[in-house]
matplotlib code that plots the C-alpha trace (Angstrom):
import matplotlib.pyplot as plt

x = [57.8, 58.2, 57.2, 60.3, 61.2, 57.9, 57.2, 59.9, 58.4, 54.6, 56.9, 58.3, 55.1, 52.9, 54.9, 55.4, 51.7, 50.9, 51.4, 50.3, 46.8, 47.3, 47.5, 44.7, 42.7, 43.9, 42.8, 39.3, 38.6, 39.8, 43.3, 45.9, 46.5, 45.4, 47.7, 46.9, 49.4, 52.2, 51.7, 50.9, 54.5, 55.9, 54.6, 55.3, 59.1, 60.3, 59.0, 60.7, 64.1, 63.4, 62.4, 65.4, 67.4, 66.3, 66.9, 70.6, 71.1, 69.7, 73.3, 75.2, 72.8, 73.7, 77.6, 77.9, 75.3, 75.1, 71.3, 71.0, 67.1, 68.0, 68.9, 65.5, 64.2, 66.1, 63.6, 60.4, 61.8, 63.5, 59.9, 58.1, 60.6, 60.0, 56.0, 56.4, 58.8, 56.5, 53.6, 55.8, 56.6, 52.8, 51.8, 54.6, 53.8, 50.0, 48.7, 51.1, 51.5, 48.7, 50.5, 51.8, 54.7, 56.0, 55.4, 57.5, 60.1, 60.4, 60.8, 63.0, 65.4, 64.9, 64.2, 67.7, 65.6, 63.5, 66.2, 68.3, 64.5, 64.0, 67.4, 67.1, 64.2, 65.0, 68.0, 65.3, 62.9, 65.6, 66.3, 62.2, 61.9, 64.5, 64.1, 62.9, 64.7, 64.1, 65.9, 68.5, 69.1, 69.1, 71.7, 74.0, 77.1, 75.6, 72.5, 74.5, 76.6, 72.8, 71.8, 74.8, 72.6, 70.8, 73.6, 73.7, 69.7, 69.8, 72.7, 70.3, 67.9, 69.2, 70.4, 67.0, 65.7, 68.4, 67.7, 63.9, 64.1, 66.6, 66.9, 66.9, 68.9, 69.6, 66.7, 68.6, 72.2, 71.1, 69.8, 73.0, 75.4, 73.4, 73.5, 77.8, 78.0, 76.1, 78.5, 81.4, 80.0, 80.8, 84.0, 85.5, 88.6, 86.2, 83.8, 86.2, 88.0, 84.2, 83.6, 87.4, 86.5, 82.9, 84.6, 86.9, 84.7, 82.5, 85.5, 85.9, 84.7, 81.6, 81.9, 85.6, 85.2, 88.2]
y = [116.7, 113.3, 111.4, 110.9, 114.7, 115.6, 113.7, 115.3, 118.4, 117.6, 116.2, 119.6, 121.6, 119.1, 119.1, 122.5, 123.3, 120.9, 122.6, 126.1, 123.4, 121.6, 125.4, 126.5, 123.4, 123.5, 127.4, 126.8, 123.8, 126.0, 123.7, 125.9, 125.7, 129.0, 131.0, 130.9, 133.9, 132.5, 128.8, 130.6, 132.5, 129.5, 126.9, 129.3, 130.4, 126.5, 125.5, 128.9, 127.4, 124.0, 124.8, 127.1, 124.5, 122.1, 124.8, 125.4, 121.5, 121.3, 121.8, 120.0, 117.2, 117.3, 117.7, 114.8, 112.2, 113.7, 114.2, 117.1, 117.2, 118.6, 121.8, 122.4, 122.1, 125.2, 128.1, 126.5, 125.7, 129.1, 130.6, 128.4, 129.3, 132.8, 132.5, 130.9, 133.9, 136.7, 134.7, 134.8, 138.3, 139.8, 137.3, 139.2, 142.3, 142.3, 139.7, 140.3, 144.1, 145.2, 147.5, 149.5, 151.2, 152.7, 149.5, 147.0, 149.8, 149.0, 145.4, 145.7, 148.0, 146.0, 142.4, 141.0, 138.0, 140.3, 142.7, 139.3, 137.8, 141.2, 141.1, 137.5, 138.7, 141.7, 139.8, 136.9, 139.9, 141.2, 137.1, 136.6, 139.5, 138.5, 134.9, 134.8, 134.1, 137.3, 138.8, 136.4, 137.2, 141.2, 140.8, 138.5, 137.4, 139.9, 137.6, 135.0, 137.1, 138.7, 135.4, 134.0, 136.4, 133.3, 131.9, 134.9, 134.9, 131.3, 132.1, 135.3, 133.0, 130.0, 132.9, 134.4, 130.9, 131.0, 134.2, 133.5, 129.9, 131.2, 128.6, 125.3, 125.9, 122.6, 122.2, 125.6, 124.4, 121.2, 123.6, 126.0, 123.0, 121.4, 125.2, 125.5, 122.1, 123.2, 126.1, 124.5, 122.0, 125.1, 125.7, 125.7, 123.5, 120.8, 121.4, 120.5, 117.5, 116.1, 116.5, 114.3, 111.6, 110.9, 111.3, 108.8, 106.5, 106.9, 105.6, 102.5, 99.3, 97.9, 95.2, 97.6, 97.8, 100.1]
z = [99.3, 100.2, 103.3, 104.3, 104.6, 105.4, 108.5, 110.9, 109.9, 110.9, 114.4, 114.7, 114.1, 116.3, 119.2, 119.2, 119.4, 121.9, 124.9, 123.9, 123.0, 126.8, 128.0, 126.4, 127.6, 131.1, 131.3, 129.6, 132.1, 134.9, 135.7, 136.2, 139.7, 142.2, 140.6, 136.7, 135.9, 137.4, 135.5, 132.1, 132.7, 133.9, 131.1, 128.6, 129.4, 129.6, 126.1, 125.2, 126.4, 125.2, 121.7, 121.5, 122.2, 120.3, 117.5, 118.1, 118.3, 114.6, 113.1, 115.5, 114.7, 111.0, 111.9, 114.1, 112.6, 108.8, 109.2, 106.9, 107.3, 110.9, 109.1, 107.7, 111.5, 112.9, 111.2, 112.3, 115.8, 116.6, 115.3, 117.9, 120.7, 120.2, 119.7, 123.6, 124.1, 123.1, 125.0, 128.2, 127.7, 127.0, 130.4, 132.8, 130.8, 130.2, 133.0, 135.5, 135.4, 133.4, 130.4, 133.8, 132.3, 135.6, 137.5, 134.7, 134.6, 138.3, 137.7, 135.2, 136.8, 140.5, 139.6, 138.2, 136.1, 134.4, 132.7, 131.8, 130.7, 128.6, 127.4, 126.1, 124.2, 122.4, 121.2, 119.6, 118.4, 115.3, 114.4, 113.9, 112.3, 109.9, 109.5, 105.8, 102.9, 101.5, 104.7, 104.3, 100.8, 101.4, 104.8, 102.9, 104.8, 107.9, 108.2, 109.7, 112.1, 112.9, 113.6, 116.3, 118.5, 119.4, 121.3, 123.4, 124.0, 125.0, 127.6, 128.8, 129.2, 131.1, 133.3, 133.5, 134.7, 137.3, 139.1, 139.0, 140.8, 143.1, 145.2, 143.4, 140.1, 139.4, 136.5, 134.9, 135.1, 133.8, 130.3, 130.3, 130.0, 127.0, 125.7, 126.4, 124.5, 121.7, 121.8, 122.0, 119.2, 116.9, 117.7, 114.0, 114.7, 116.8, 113.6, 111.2, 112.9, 113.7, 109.4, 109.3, 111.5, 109.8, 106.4, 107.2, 108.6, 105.3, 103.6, 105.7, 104.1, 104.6, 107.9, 109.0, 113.0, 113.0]

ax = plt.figure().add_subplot(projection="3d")
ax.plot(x, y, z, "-o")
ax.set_aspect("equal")
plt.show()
């Protein structure tokens, strides 16, 4: 592979790790504030959101700027976003509540954020499990309806976010509207007038300011 491709993957893969490594420093030199639980949940559902994000933006990044490379970004991205997902989960599950099945059934069925939380990850749970090529090449034409489940988990979890802060939901809003414009972004007819406009401006002569 050659260093041009190969550096934005070795970006994608080190930045992803990073804060799972600042989280595991921060709990071995005792750092994470008087109530580690609640910072491990908390550290571990934003860079959830914010790799999934920056997952869905992968295409739209290809559409609008014609940086095909984006593309190859999306699997390792949505696969860090739910390896922060599944740690947020076993730390409300495991940390929080201790396996308690009767106790989380409670939550669930009480605590608004944690059935739209739950929600948002059972829906990313089938697209890991299925985000090989082999799976891709065995679902055919269902693999990518299977996978526009990732609009809907992002959605379930900006609203998760939303219903746990409460009060302050400025920080949530602030991810559900990039989210809607990534949707909208893939609206076929805006998708194919965005592919006119930059073929047309690839046709322009060199120096052309209109």
């Amino acid at each position: 592979m050659r260093v041009g491709r190969l550096w934005p993957q070795v970006a994608v893969h080190g930045g992803a790790l990073a804060p799972l490594v600042l989280l595991i420093g921060d709990y071995w030199c005792d750092r994470l504030t008087v109530n580690p639980i609640q910072a491990i949940t908390w550290r571990t559902g934003k860079w959830a959101l914010v790799l999934l994000i920056l997952s869905l933006a992968c295409t739209p990044a290809s559409t609008l700027f014609g940086y095909k490379g984006a593309l190859r970004l999306r699997r390792p991205l949505g696969l860090y976003a739910f390896l922060y997902a599944s740690l947020h989960f076993l730390t409300f599950v495991g940390l929080d509540y201790g396996f308690d099945v009767v106790l989380l059934r409670e939550a669930v069925l009480e605590k608004r954020y944690a059935l739209a939380g739950l929600a948002a990850y059972l829906n990313l749970l089938p697209l890991a499990l299925t985000s090989t090529r082999g799976w891709q090449r065995r679902l055919g034409k269902g693999w990518k309806r299977l996978h526009r489940l990732v609009y809907l988990a992002a959605l379930l979890a900006v609203v998760h976010f939303i219903w746990l802060v409460k009060s302050d939901i400025r920080e949530p809003l602030r991810y559900g509207a990039v989210v809607l414009a990534l949707l909208i972004l893939r609206v076929p007819a805006l998708r194919r007038a965005i592919g006119r406009w930059r073929a047309s401006r690839n046709r322009r002569p060199p120096g052309s300011l209109v």
